[in-house]
N, C-alpha and C positions, 0 to 999 in steps of 0.2 A: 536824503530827505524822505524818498520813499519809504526804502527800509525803514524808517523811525516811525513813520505813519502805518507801517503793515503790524511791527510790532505796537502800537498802543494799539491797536485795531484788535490784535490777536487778544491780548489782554484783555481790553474791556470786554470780549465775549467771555472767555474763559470766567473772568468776574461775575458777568449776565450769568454765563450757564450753571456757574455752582450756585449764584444767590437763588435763582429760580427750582434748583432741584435739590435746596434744604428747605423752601417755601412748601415743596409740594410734600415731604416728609412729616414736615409737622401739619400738616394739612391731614393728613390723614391720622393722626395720631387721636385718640380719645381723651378728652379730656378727664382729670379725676372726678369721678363720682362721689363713691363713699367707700368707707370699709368698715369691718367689724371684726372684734374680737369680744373673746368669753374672760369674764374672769379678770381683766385689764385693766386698772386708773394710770393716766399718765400723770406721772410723780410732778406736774408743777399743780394737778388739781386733788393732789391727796388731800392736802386736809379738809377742803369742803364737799370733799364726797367721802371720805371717811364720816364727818359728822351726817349728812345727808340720809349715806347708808347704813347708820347706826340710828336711825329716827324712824327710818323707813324698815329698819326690821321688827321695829318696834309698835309698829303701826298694823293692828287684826282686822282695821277698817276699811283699804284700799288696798286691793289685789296689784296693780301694778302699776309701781312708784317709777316715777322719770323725773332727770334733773337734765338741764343745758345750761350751756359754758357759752360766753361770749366769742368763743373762737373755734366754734366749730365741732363740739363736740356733743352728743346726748347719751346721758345715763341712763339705763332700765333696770330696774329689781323687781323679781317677782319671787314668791316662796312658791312650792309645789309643783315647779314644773323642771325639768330636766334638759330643756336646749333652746333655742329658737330661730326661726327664720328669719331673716332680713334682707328686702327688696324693695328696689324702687316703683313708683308708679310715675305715669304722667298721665293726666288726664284733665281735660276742661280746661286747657292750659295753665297747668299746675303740677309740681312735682312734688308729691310726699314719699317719707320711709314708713313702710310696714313691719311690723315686728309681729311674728306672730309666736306664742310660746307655744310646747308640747309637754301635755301635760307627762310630770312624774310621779314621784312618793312626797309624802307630809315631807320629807324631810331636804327634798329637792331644794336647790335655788339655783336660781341664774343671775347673773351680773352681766348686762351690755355694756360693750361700749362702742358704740358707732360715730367715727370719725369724717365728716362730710366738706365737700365743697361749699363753703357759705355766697357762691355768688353765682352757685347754678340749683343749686338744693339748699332745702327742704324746708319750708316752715309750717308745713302741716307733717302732722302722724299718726301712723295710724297703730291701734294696737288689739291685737288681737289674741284669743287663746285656743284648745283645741277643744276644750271642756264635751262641745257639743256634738262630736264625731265620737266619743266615748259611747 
């Protein structure tokens, strides 16, 4: 009888110590933010950013065109600019992505696609260009 009692004993620690030091693993772990790539449409939202961004290059009116997906994703086109930066902010208890492009030739363009967390980011944005440091 003891012995039966020393082993569940042993075991439930054993049990306790692994549940508690994969608790603390993911504890420290970051959760997903955002990410971005140049140049990218994920193939389930081709067709409405194909049409989007055939509107939007068509468009001499508005410098930088943005479309969003119901799952997490935002579009940016800009002509004449050559790259851009994208980071987070949090401030005033609120977290936006900033885009900021750098300007290039007439004949530049950029394509974002920035891929986000919708239950921790972003429903504001911010955008910006270099235009002014020139």
């Amino acid at each position: 009888m003891r012995r039966l009692r020393f082993t569940i004993v042993l075991i439930s620690l054993i049990l306790l110590m692994t549940g508690c030091s994969n608790n603390k693993s993911n504890q420290n772990e970051k959760p997903f933010l955002f990410s971005y790539e140049l140049n990218k449409v994920e193939p389930k939202h081709g067709k409405e950013i194909d049409s989007w961004l055939q509107a939007a290059k068509n468009d001499p009116e508005v410098k930088i065109h943005s479309y969003e997906t119901n799952d997490g994703y935002k579009y940016s086109y800009v002509k004449g600019y050559k790259d851009v930066e994208v980071s987070y902010i949090y401030s005033n208890n609120e977290g936006k992505l900033k885009q900021r492009f750098i300007k290039g030739s007439n004949d530049d363009e950029v394509l974002v696609q920035v891929k986000y967390n919708t239950s921790i980011c972003c429903s504001t944005n911010v955008y910006e260009t270099d235009d002014s440091n020139e």
